[in-house]
C-alpha positions in Angstrom: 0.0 0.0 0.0 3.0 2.4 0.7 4.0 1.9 -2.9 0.6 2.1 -4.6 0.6 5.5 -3.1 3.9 6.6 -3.6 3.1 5.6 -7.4 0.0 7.6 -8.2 -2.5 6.3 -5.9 -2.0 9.4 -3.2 -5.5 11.0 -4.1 -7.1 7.7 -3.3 -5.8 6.2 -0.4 -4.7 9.3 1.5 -2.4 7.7 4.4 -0.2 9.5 6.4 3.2 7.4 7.2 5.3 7.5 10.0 8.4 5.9 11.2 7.3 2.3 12.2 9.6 -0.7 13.6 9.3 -2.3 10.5 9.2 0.5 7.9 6.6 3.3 7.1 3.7 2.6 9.4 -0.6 3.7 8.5 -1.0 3.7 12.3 -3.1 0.4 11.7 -5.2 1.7 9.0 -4.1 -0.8 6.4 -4.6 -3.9 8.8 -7.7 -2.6 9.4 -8.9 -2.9 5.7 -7.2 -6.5 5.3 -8.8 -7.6 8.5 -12.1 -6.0 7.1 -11.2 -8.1 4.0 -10.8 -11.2 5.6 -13.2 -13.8 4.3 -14.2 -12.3 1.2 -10.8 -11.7 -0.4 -8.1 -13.2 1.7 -7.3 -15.4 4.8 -4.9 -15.4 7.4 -6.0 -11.7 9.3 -7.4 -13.1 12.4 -8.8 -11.1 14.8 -6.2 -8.4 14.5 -3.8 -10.5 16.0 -1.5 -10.5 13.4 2.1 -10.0 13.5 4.5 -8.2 10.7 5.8 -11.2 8.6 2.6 -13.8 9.1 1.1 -15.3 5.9 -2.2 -13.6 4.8 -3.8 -15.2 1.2 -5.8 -14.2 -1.2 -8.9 -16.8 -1.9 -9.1 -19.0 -4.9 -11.4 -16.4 -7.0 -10.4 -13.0 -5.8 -7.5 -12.1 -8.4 -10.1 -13.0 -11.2 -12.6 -10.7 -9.4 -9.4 -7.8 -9.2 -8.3 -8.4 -12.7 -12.1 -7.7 -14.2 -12.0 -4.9 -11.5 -8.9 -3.4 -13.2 -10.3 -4.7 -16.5 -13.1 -2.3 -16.7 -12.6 1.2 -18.8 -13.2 3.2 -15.9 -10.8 1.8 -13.6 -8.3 2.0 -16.2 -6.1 4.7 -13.9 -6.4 1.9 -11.0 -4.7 -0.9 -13.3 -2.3 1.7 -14.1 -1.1 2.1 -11.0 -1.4 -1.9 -10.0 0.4 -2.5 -12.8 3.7 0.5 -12.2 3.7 -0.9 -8.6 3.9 -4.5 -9.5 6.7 -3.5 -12.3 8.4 -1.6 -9.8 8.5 -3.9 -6.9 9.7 -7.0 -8.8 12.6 -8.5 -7.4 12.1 -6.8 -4.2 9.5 -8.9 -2.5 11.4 -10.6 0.0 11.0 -9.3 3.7 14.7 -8.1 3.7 14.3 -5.7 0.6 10.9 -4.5 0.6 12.0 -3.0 4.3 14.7 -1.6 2.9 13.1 -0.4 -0.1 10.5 1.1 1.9 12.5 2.0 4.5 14.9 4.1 2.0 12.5 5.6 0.1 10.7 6.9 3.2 13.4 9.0 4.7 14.1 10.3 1.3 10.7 11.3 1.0 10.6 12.6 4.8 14.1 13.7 5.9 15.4 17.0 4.7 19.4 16.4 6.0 19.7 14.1 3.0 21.0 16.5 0.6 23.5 15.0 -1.3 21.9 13.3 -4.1 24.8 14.6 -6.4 28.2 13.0 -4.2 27.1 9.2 -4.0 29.0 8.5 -1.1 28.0 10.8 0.9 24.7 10.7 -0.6 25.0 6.2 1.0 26.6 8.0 4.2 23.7 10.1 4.8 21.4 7.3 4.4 23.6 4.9 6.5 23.2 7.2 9.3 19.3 8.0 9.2 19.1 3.7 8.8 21.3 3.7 12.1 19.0 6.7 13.9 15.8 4.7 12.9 16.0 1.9 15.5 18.1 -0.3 17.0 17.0 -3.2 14.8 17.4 -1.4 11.8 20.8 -0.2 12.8 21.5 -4.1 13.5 20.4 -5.6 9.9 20.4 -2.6 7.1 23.7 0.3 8.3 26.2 -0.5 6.0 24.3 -2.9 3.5 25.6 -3.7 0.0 22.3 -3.0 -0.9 21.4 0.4 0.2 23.2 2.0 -3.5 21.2 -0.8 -5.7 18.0 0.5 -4.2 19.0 4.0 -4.2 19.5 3.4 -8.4 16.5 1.2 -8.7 14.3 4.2 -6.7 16.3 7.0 -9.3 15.6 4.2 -12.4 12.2 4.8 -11.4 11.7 8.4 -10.8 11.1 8.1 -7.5 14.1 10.0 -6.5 
């Protein structure tokens, strides 16, 4: 959902993100509309007692359902935007790299002392040190990642940056 938004969808879903253990946090809205969903769509959201990396599903018929959703003429801006996120997000749908990902893309969105988008290392630097000022267990698993400049291209690559 923090992608959908960040590619076009921002008139639609209009959620404010914030700095959550795990990434960019809704503040529980989104698990509120997959819990909602539960049952008709997908599985696995029970009771709100779900935790960050549990499996939720979607049921047998509800991509043909989505796909003549996005199908029809006047949805056509929705598929548009389904489609850019999915493009954009392939290869990055492990738990590892959609965090960072997310994770990167967020303070460059959100903290003005990254400025220098022109000096690559200190450009990686400055996002090795807002990584290590998120939380402890970000500091732990992402500061200093190989990563962090293949995700800084693949966000530029994709005019996100």
């Amino acid at each position: 959902v923090y992608f959908l938004q960040r590619l076009g969808a921002e008139d639609i879903f209009k959620i404010e993100f914030s700095r959550g253990y795990y990434g960019p946090y809704s503040g529980g809205k989104i698990a509120h509309v997959l819990y909602y969903l539960n049952g008709s769509y997908l599985k696995g959201m029970v009771g709100m007692q779900n935790r960050p990396f549990d499996v939720i599903w979607l049921l047998e018929d509800t991509a043909q359902h989505i796909t003549s959703y996005l199908d029809a003429p006047e949805n056509k801006v929705y598929r548009d935007i389904a489609n850019r996120t999915k493009e954009f997000l392939r290869g990055y749908y492990s738990n590892y790299s959609l965090e960072l990902l997310s994770t990167i893309d967020y303070l460059l969105c959100n903290d003005l002392s990254i400025t220098n988008v022109v000096d690559d290392i200190s450009f990686i630097e400055d996002i090795n040190n807002n990584i290590s000022s998120w939380n402890s267990r970000k500091q732990r698993i992402f500061t200093g990642s190989k990563y962090i400049p293949m995700i800084v291209n693949h966000l530029k690559d994709n005019h996100l940056l």
